[in-house]
C-alpha positions as CSV (number, residue, x, y, z in Angstrom):
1,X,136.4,64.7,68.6
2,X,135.5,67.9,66.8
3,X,134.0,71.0,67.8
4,X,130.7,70.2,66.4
5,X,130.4,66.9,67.2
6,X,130.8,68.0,71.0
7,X,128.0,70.9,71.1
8,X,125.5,68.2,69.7
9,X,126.3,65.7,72.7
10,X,127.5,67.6,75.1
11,X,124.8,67.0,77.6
12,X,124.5,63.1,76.8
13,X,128.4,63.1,77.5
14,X,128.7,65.1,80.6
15,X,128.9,63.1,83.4
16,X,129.2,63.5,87.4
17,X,131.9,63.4,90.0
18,X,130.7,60.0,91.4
19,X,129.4,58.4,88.3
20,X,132.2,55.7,86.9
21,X,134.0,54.6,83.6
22,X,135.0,52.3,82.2
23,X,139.2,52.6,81.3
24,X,142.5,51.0,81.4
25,X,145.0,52.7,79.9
26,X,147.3,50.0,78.4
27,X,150.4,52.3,77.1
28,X,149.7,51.5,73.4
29,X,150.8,55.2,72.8
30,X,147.6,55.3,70.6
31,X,146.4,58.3,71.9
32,X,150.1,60.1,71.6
33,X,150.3,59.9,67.6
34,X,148.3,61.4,64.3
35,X,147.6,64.1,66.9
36,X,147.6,68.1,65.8
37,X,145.5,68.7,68.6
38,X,147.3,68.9,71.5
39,X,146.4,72.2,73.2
40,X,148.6,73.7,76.3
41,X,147.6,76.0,78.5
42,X,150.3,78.5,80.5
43,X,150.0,76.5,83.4
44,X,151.2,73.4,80.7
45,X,153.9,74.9,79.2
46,X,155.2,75.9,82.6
47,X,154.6,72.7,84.7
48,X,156.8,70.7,81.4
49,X,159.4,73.4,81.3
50,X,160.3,73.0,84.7
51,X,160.0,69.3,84.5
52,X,162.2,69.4,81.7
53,X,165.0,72.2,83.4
54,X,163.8,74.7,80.5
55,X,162.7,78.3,80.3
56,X,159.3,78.6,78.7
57,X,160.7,80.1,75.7
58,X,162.7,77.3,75.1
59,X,160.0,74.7,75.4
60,X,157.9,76.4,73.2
61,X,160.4,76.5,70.3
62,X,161.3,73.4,71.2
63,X,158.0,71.5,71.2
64,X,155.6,74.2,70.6
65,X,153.6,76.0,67.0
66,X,151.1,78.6,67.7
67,X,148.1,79.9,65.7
68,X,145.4,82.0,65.8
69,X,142.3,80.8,67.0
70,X,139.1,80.9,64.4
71,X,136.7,81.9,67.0
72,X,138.1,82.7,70.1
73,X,141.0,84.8,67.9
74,X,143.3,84.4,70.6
75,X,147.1,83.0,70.2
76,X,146.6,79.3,70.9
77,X,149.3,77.0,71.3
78,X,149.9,73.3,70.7
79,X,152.3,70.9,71.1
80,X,154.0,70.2,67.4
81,X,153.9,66.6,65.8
82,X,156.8,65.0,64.5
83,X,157.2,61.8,62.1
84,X,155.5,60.3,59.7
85,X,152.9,58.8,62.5
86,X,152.7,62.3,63.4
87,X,153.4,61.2,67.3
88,X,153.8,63.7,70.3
89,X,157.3,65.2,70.5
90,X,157.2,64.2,74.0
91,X,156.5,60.5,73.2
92,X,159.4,58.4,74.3
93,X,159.2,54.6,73.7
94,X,155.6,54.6,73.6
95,X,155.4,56.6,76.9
96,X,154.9,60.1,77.8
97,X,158.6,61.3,79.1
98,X,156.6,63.7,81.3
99,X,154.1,61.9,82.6
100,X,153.6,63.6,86.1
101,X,153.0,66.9,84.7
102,X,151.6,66.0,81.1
103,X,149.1,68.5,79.8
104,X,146.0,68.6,81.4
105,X,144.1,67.6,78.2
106,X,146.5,64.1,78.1
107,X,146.2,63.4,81.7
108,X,142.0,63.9,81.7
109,X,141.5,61.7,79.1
110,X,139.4,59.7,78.7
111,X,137.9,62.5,80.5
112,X,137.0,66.0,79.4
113,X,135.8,69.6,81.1
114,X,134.8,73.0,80.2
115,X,132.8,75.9,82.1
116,X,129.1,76.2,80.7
117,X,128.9,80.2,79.8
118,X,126.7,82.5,78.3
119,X,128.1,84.7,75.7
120,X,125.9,87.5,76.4
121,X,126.4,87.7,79.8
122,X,128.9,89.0,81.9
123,X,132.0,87.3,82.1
124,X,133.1,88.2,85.4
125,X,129.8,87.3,86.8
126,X,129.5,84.0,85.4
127,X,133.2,82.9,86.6
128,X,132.0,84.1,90.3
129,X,129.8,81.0,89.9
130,X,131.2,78.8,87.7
131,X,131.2,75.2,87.8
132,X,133.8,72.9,86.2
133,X,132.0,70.4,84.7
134,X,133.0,67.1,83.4
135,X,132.3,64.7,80.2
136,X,133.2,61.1,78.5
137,X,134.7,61.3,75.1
138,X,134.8,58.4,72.7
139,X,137.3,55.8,73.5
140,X,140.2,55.1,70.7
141,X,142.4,53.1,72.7
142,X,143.1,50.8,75.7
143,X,140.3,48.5,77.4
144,X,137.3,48.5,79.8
145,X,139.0,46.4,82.6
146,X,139.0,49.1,84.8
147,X,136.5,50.8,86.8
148,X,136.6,54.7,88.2
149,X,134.7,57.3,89.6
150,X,135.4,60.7,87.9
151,X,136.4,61.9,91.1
152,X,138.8,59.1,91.7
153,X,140.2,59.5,88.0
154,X,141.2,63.1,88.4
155,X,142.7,62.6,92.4
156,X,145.2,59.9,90.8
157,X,146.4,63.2,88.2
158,X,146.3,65.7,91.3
159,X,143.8,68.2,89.6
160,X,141.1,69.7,91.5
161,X,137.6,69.3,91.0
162,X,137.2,72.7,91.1
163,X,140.4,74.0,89.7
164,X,141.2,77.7,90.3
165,X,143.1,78.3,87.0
166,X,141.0,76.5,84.2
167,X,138.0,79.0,85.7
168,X,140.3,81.8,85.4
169,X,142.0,80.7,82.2
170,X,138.1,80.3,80.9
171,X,137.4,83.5,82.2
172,X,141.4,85.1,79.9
173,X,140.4,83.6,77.1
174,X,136.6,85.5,76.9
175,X,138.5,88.6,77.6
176,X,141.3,88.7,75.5
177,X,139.1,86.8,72.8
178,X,136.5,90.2,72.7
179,X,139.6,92.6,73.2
180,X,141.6,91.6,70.1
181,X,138.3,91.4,68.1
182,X,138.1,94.7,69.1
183,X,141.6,95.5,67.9
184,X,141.3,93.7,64.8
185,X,138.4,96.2,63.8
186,X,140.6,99.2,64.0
187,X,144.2,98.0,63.2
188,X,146.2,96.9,60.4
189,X,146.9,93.1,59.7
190,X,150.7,93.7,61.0
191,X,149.9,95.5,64.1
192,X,148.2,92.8,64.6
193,X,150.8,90.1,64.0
194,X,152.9,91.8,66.5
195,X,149.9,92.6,69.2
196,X,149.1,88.7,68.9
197,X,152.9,88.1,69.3
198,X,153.2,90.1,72.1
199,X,150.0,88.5,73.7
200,X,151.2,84.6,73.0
201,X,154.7,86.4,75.1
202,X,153.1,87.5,78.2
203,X,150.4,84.7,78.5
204,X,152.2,81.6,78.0
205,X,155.8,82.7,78.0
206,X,156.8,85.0,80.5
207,X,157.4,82.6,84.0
208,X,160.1,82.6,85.7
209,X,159.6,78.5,86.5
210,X,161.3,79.3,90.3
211,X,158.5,80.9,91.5
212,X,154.6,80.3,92.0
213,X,152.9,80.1,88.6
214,X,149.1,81.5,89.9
215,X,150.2,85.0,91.2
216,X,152.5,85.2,88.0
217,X,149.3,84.2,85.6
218,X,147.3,86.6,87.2
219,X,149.8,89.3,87.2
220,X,150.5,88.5,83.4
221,X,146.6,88.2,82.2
222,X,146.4,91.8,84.3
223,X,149.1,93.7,82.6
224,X,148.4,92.5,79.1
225,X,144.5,93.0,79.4
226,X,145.4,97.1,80.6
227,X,147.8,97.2,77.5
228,X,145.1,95.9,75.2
229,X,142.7,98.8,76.1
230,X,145.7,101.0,75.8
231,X,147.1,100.5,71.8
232,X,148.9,103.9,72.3
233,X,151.3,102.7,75.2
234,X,151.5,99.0,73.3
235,X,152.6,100.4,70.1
236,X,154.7,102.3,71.8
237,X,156.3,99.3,73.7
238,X,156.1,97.4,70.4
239,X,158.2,100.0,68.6
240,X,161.1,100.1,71.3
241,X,161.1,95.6,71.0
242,X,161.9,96.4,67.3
243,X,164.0,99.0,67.5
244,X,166.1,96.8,70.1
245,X,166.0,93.7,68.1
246,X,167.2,95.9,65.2
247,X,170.4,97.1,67.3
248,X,171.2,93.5,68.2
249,X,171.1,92.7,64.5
250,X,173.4,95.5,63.8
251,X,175.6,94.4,66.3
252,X,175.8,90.6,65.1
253,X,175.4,91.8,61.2
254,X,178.4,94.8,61.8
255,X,181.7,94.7,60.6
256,X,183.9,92.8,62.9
257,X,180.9,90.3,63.0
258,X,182.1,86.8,62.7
């Protein structure tokens, strides 16, 4: 389903917490291969990570590609095909090897949601408010032998109706989005590079999975948001990374090096 396709019928598809589907989901794996489109948020990487006994990092250069969004102009990161059916890397005999915490996109579907926001409003303002609301994509696999409410659907996946962290994650993603545009205005296409790879580091990668993900999240989007507005103290922090990474080079790339 494409972007376009989605702001034309976005109203005929949303649909309410009681109203019901039809779905069975039948484990054909259909919905687990030609897919490029599998988007994680932080909370996705980490709930799989520690599902899986990695660190973020890991997982991400395990499983993981990241790109720069066309609109939003954020770091976004999706899981990585692999084969010639181009299946999810997580996609083990035709089922998802981690199921319980799968990505919230995977575990929605047939379902869908997003936060109705005005662009030219504030953004802190809205998200007071905000509502999570809900929508029926097209079908492309399984069958209709199965009846839910949308409410049922997303109780039998544990998400919340209202759910704390897609409103905030909604909320990081307008603020970063009009904070690099910002950036990109006054800095050079490799500061850049490095402030996105910084960003994509703090937002999605830096969890320790032992401890609570929300205060982390919020701690994370808090810090890197202050060093956005503050390019002086980030290149400076950017600087010190390289020169760091260069000495650790040296090291391995020195004379005794094996």
């Amino acid at each position: 389903m494409d972007r376009e396709y989605l702001m034309d019928n976005i109203e005929k598809m949303t649909v309410g917490l009681d109203d019901t589907f039809k779905f069975h989901c039948t484990q054909c794996g259909k919905c687990c291969i030609y897919r490029e489109d599998i988007i994680l948020s932080p909370r996705d990487i980490f709930r799989m990570s520690k599902e899986l006994n990695l660190s973020p990092p890991e997982f991400f250069y395990k499983y993981c590609r990241s790109h720069i969004g066309d609109t939003s102009r954020i770091p976004i990161v999706r899981l990585i095909s692999v084969g010639e059916d181009a299946r999810c890397p997580l996609l083990k005999n035709n089922k998802c090897s981690v199921h319980n915490v799968k990505p919230a996109v995977c575990a929605l579907y047939p379902l869908g949601r997003y936060i109705a926001m005005d662009a030219k409003k504030d953004i802190e303002a809205q998200m007071e408010e905000a509502k999570v609301k809900y929508l029926l994509q097209p079908l492309d696999c399984g069958d209709d032998s199965e009846t839910h409410t949308v409410r049922q659907w997303l109780s039998g996946f544990d998400i919340a109706l209202e759910d704390e962290f897609f409103i905030k994650w909604n909320a990081a993603i307008s603020k970063f989005g009009e904070a690099l545009k910002k950036l990109e205005k006054t800095e050079d296409m490799l500061s850049m590079v490095e402030i996105w790879g910084v960003t994509r580091v703090v937002l999605y990668l830096k969890y320790d999975i032992d401890k609570p993900f929300m205060p982390q999240f919020e701690e994370n989007v808090e810090g890197m948001l202050a060093l956005l507005k503050d390019v002086v103290k980030l290149k400076s922090i950017m600087a010190k990374a390289r020169q760091s990474a260069e000495q650790k080079k040296g090291v391995r790339n020195g004379p005794f090096a094996m």
